[in-house]
PDB file as gemmi writes it, atoms N, CA and C in Angstrom:
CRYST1    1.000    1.000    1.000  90.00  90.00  90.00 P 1                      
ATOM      1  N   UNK A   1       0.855  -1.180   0.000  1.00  0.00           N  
ATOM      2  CA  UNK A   1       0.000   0.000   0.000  1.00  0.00           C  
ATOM      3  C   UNK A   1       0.894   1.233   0.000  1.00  0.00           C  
ATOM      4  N   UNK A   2       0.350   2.296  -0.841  1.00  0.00           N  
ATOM      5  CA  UNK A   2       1.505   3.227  -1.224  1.00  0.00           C  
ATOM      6  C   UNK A   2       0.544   4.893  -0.698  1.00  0.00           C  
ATOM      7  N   UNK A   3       0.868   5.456   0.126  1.00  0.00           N  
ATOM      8  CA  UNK A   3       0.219   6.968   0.473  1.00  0.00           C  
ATOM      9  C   UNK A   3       0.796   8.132  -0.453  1.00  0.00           C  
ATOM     10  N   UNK A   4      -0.397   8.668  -1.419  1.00  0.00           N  
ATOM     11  CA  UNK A   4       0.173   9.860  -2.242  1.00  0.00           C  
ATOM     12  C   UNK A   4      -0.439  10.869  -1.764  1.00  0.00           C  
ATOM     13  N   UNK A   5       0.307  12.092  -2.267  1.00  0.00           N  
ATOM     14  CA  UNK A   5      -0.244  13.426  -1.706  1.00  0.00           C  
ATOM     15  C   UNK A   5      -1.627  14.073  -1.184  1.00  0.00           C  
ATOM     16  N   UNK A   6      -2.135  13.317  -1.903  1.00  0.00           N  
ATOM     17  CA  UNK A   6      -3.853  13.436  -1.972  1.00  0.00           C  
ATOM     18  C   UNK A   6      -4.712  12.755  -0.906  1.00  0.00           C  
ATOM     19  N   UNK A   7      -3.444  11.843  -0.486  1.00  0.00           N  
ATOM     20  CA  UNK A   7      -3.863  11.322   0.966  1.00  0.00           C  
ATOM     21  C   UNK A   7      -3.878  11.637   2.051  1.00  0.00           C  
ATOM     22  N   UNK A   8      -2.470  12.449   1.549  1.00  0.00           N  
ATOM     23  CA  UNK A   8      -2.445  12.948   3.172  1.00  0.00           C  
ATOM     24  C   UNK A   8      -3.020  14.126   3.601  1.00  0.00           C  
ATOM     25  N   UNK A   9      -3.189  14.596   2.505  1.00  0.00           N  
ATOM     26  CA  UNK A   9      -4.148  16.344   2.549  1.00  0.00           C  
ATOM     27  C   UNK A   9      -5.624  15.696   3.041  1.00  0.00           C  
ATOM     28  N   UNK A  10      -5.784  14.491   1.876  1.00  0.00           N  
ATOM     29  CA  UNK A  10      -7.033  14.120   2.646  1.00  0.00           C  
ATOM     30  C   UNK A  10      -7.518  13.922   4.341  1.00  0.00           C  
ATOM     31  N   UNK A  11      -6.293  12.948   4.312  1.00  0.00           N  
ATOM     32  CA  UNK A  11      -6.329  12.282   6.003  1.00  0.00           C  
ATOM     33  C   UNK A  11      -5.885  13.904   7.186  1.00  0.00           C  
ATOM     34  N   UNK A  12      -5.635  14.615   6.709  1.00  0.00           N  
ATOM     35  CA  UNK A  12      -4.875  16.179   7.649  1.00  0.00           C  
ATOM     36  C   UNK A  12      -6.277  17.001   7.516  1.00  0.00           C  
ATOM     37  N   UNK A  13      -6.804  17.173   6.366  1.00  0.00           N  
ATOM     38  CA  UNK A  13      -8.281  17.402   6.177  1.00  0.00           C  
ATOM     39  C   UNK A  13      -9.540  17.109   7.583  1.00  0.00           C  
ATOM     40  N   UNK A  14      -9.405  15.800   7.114  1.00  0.00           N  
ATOM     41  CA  UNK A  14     -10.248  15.060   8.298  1.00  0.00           C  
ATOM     42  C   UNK A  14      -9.863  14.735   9.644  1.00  0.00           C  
ATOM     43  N   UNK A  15      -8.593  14.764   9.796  1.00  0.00           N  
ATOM     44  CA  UNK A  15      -8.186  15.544  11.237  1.00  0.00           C  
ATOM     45  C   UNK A  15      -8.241  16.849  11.678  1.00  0.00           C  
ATOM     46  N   UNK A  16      -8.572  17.750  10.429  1.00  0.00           N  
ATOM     47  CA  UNK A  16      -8.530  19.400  11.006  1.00  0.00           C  
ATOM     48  C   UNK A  16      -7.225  19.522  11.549  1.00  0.00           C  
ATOM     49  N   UNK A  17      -6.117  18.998  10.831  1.00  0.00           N  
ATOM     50  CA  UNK A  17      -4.799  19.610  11.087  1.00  0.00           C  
ATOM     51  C   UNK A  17      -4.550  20.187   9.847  1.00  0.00           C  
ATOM     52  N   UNK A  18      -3.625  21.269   9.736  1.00  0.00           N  
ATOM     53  CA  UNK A  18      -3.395  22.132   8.693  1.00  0.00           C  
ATOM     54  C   UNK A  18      -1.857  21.940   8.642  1.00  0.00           C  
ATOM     55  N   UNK A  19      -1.905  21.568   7.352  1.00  0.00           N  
ATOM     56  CA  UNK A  19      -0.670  20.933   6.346  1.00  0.00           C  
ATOM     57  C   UNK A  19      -0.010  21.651   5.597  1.00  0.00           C  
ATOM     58  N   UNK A  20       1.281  22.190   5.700  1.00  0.00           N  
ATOM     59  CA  UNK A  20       1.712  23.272   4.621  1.00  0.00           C  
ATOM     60  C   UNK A  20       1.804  22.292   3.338  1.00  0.00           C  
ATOM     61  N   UNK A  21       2.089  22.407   2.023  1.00  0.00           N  
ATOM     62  CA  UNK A  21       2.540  21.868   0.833  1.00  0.00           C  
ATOM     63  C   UNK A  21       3.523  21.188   1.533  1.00  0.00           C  
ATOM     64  N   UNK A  22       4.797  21.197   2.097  1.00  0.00           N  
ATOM     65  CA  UNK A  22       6.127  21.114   1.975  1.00  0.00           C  
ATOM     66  C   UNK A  22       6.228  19.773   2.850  1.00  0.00           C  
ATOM     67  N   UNK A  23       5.254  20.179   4.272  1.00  0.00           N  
ATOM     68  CA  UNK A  23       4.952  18.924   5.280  1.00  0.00           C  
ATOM     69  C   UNK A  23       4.728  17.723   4.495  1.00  0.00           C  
ATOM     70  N   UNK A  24       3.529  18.543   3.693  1.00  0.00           N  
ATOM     71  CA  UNK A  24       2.163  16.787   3.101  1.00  0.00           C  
ATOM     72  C   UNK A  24       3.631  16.199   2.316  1.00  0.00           C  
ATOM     73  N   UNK A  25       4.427  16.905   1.675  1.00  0.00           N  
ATOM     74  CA  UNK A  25       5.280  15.874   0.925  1.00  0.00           C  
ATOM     75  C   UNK A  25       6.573  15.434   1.677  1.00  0.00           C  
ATOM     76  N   UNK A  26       6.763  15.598   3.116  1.00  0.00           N  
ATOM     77  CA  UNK A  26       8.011  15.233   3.793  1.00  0.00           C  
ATOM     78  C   UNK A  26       6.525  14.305   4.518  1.00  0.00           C  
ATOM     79  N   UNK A  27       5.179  14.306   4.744  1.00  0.00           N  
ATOM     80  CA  UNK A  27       4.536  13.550   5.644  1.00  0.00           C  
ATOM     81  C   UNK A  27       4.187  12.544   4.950  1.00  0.00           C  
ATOM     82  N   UNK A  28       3.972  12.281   3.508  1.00  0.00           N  
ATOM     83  CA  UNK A  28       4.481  11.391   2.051  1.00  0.00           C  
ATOM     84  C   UNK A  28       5.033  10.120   2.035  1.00  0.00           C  
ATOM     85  N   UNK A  29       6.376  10.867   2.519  1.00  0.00           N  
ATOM     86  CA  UNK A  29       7.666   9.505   2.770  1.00  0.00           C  
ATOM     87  C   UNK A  29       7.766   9.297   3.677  1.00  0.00           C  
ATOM     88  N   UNK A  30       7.144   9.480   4.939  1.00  0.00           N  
ATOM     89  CA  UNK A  30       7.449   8.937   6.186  1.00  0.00           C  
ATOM     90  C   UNK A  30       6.173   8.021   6.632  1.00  0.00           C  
ATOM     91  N   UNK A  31       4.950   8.367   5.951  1.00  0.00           N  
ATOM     92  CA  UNK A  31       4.053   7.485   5.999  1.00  0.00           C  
ATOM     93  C   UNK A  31       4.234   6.365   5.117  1.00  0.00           C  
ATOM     94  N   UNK A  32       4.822   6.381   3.987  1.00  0.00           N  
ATOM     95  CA  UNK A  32       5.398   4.901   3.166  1.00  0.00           C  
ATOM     96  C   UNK A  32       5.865   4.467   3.808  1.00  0.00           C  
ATOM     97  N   UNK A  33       7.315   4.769   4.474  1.00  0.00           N  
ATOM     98  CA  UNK A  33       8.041   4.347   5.018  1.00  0.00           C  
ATOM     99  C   UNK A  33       7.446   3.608   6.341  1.00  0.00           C  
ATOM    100  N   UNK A  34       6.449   4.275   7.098  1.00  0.00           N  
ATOM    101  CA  UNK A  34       5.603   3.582   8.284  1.00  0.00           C  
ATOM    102  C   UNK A  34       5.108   1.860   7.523  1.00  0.00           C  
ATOM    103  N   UNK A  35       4.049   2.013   6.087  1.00  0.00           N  
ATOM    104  CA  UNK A  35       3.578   1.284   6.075  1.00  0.00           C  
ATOM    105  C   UNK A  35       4.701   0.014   5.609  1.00  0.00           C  
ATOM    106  N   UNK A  36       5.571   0.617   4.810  1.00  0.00           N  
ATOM    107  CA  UNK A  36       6.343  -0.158   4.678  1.00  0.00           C  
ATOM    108  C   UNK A  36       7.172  -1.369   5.615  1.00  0.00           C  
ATOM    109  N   UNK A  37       7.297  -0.709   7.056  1.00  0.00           N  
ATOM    110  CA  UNK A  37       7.636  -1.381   7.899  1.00  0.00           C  
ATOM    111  C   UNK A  37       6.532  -2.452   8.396  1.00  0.00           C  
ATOM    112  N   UNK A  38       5.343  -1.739   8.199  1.00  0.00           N  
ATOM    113  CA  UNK A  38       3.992  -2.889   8.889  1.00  0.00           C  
ATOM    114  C   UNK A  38       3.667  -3.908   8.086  1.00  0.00           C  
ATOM    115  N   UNK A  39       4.380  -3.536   6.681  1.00  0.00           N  
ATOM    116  CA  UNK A  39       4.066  -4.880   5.580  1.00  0.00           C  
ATOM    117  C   UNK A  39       5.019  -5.657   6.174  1.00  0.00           C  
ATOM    118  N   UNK A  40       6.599  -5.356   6.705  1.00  0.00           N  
ATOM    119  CA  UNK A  40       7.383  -6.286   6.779  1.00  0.00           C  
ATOM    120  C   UNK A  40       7.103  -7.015   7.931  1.00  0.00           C  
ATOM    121  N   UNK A  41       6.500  -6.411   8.890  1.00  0.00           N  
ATOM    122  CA  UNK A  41       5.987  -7.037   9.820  1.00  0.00           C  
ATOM    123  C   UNK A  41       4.392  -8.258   9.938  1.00  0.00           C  
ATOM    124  N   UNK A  42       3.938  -8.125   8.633  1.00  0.00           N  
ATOM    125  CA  UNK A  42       3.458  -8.548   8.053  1.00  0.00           C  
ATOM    126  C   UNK A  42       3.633 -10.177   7.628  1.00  0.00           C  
ATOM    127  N   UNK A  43       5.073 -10.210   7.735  1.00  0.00           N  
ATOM    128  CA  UNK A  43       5.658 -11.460   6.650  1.00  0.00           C  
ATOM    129  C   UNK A  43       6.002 -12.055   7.997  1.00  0.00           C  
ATOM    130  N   UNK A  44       5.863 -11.923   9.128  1.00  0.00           N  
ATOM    131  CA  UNK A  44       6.938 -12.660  10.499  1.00  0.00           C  
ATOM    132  C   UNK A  44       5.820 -13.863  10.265  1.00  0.00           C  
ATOM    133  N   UNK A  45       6.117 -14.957  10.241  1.00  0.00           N  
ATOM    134  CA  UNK A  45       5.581 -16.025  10.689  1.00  0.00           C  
ATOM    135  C   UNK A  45       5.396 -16.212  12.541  1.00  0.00           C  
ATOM    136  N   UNK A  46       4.103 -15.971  13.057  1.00  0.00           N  
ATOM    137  CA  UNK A  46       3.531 -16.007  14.522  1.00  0.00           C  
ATOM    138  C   UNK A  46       2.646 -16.593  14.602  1.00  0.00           C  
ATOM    139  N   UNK A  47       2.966 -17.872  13.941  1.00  0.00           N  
ATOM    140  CA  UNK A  47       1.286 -19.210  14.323  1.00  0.00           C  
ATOM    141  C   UNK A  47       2.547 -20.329  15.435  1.00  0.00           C  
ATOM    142  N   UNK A  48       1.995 -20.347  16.462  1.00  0.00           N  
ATOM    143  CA  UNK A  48       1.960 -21.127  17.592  1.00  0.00           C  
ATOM    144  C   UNK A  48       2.412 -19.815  18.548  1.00  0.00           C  
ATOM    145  N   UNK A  49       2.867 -18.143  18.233  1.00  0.00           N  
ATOM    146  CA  UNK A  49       3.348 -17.584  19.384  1.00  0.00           C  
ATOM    147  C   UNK A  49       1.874 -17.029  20.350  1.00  0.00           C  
ATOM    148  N   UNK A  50       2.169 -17.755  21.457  1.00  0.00           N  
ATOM    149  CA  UNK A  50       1.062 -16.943  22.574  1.00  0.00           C  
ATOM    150  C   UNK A  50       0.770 -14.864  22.554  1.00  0.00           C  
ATOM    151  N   UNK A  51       0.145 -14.720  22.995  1.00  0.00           N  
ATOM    152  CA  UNK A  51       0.180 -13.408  22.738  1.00  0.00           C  
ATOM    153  C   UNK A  51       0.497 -13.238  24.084  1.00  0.00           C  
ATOM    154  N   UNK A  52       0.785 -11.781  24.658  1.00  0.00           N  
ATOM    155  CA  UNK A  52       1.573 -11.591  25.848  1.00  0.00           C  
ATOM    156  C   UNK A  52       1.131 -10.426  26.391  1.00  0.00           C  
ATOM    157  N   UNK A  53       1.410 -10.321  27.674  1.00  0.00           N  
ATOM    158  CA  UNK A  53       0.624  -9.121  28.331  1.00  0.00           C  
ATOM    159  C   UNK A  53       2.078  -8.676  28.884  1.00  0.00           C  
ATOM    160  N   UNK A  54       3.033  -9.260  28.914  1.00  0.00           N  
ATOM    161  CA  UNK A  54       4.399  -8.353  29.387  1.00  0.00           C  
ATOM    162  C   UNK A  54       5.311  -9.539  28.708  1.00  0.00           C  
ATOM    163  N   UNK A  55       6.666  -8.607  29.218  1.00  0.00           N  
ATOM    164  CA  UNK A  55       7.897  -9.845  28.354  1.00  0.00           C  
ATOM    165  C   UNK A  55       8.483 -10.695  29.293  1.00  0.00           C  
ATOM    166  N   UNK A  56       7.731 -11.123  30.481  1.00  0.00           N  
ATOM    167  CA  UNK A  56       7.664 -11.996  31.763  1.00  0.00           C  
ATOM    168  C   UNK A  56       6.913 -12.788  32.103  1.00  0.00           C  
ATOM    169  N   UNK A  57       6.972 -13.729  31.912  1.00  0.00           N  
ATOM    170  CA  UNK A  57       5.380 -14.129  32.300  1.00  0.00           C  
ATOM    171  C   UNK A  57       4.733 -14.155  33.542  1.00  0.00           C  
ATOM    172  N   UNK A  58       3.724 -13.881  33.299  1.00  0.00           N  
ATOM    173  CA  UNK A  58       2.550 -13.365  34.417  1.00  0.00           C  
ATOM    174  C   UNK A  58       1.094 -13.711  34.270  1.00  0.00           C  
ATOM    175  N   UNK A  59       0.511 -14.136  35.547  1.00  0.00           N  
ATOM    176  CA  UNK A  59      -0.701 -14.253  35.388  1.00  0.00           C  
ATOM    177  C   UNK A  59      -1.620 -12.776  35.691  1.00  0.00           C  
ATOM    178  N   UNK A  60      -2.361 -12.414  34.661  1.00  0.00           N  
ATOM    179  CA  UNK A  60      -3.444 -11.352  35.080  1.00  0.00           C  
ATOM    180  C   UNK A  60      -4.215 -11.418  36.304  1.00  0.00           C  
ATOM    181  N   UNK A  61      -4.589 -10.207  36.592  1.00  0.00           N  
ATOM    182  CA  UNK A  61      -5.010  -9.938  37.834  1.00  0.00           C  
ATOM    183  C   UNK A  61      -6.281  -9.849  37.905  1.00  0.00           C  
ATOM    184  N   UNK A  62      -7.460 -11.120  38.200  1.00  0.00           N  
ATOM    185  CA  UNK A  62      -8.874 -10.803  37.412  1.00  0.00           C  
ATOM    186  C   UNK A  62      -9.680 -10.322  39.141  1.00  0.00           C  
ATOM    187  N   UNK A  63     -10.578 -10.175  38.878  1.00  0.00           N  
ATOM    188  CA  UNK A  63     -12.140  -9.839  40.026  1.00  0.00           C  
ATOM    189  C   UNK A  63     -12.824 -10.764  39.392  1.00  0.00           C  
ATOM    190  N   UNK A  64     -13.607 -10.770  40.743  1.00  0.00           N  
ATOM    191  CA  UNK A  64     -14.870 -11.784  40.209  1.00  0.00           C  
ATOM    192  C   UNK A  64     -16.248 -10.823  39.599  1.00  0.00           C  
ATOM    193  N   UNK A  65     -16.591 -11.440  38.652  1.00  0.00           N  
ATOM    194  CA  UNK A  65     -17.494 -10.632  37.530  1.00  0.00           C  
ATOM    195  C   UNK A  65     -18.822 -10.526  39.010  1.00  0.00           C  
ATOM    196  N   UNK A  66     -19.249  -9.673  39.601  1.00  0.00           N  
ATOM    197  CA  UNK A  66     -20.435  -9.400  40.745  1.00  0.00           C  
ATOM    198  C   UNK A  66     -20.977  -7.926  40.464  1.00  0.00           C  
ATOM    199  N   UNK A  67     -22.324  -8.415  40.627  1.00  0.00           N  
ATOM    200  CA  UNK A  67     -22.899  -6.627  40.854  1.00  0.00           C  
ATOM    201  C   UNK A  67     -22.534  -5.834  41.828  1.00  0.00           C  
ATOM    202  N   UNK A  68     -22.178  -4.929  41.985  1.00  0.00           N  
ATOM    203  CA  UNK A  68     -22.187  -4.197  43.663  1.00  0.00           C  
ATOM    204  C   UNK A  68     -22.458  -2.981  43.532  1.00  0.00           C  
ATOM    205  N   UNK A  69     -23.088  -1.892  44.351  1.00  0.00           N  
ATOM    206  CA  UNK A  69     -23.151  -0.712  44.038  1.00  0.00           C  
ATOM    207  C   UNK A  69     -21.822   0.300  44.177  1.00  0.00           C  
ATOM    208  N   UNK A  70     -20.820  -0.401  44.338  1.00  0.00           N  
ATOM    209  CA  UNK A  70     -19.755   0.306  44.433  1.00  0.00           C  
ATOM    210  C   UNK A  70     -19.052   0.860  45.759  1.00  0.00           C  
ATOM    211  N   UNK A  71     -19.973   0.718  46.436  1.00  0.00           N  
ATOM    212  CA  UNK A  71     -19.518   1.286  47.852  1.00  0.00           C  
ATOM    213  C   UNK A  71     -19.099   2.165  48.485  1.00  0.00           C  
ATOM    214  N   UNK A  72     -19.581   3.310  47.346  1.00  0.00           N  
ATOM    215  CA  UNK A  72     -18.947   4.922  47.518  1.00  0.00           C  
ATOM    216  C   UNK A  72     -20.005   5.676  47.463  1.00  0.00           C  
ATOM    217  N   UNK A  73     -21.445   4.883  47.905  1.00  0.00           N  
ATOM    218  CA  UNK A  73     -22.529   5.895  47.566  1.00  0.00           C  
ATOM    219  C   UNK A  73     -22.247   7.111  48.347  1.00  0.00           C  
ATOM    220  N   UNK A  74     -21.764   6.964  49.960  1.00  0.00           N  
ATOM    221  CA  UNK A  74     -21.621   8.136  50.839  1.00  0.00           C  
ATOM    222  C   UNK A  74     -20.719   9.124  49.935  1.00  0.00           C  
ATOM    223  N   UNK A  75     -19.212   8.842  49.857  1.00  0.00           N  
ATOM    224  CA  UNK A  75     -18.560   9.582  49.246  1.00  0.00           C  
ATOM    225  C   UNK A  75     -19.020  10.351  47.757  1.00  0.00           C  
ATOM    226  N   UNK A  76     -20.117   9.493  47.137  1.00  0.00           N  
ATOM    227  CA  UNK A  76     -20.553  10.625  45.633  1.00  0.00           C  
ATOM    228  C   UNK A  76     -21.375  11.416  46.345  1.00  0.00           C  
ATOM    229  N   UNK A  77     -22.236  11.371  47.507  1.00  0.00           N  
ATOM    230  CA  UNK A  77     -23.414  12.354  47.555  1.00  0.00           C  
ATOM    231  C   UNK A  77     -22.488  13.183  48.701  1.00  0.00           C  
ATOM    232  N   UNK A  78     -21.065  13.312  49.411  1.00  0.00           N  
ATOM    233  CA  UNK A  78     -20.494  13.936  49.892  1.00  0.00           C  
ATOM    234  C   UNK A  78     -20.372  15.517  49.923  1.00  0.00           C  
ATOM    235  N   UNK A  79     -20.429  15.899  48.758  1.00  0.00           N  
ATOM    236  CA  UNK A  79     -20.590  17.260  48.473  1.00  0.00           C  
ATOM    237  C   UNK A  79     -21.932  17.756  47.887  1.00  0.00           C  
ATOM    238  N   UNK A  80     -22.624  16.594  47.986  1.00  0.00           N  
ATOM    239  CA  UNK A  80     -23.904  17.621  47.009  1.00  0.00           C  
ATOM    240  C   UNK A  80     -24.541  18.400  48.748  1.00  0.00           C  
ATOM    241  N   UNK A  81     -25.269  19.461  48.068  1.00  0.00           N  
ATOM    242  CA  UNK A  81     -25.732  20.154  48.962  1.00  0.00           C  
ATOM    243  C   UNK A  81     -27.175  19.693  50.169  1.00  0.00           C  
ATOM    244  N   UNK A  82     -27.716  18.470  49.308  1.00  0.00           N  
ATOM    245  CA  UNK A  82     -28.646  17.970  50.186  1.00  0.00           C  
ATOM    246  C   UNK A  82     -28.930  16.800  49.904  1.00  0.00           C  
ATOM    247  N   UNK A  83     -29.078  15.015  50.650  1.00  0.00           N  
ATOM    248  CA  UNK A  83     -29.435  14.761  50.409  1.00  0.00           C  
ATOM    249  C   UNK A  83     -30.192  13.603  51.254  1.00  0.00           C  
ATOM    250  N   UNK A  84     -30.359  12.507  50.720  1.00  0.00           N  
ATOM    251  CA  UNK A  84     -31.529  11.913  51.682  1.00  0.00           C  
ATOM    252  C   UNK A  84     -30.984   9.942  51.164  1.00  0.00           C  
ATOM    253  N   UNK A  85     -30.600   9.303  51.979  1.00  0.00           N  
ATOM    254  CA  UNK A  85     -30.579   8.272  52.070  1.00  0.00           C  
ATOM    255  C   UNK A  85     -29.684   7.679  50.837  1.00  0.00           C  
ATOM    256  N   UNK A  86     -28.653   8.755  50.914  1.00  0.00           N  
ATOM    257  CA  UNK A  86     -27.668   8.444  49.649  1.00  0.00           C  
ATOM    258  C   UNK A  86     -28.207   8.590  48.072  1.00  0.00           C  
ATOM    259  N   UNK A  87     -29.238   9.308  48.166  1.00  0.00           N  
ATOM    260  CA  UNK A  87     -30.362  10.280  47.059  1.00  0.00           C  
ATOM    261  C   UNK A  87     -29.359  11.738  46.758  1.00  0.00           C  
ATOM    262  N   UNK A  88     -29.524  12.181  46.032  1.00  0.00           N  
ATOM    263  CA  UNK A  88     -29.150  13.649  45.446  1.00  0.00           C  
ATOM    264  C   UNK A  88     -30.986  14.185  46.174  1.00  0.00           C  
ATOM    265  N   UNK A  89     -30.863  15.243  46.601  1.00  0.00           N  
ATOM    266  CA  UNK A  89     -32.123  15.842  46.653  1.00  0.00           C  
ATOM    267  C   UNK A  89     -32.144  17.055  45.850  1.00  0.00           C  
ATOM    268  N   UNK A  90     -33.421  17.305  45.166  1.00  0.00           N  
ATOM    269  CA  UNK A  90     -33.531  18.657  44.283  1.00  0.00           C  
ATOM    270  C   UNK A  90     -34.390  19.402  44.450  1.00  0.00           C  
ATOM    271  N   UNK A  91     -34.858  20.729  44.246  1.00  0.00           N  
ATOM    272  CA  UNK A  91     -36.093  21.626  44.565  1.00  0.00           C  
ATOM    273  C   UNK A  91     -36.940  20.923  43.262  1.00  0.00           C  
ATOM    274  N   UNK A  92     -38.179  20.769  43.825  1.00  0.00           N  
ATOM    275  CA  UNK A  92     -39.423  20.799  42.659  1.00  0.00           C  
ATOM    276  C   UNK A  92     -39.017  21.987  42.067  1.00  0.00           C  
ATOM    277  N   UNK A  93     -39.422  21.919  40.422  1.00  0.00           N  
ATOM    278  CA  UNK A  93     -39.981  22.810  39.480  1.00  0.00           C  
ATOM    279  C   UNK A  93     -40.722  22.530  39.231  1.00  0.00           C  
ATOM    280  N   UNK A  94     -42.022  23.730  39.529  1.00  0.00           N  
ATOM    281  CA  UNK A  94     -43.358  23.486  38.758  1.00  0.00           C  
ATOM    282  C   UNK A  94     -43.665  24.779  37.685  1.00  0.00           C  
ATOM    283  N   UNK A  95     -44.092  24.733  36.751  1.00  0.00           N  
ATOM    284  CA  UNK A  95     -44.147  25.897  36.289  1.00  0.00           C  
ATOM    285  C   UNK A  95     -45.441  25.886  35.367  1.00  0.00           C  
TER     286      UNK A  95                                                      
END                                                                             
């Protein structure tokens, strides 16, 4: 896959970054050059490698999947100005 000028004005476009002429064609060859590397990375043969969460091995650190309300109801309604049984309280609007 090869990125031409028209791409990258495009893709700088749709980021709302603003591209001088001189960039889009120095930002040109460095995006080939990116994809170029991801093709070569492309070619590694990685059928039997495990995938890895560090370069040590380690077991992840799980929780048990449970509902709970979190246990911070006191601490969220801490600062509100009024409330009632771990409720936010609000003035009626009637109008």
């Amino acid at each position: 896959m090869s990125v031409d000028l028209q791409t990258v004005k495009r893709v700088a476009r749709l980021a709302r970054i603003a591209v001088s002429e001189e960039d889009a064609k120095r930002m040109t060859g460095e995006l080939n050059a990116i994809l170029g590397f991801v093709e070569q990375l492309n070619e590694v043969d990685v059928s039997g490698v495990e995938p890895m969460t560090s370069v040590t091995p380690m077991e992840m650190k799980k929780r048990q999947d449970v509902v709970t309300d979190g246990g911070k109801a006191a601490d969220i309604v801490a600062n509100a100005p009024a409330t009632e049984e771990n409720f936010f309280l609000v003035p009626k609007v009637v109008e």
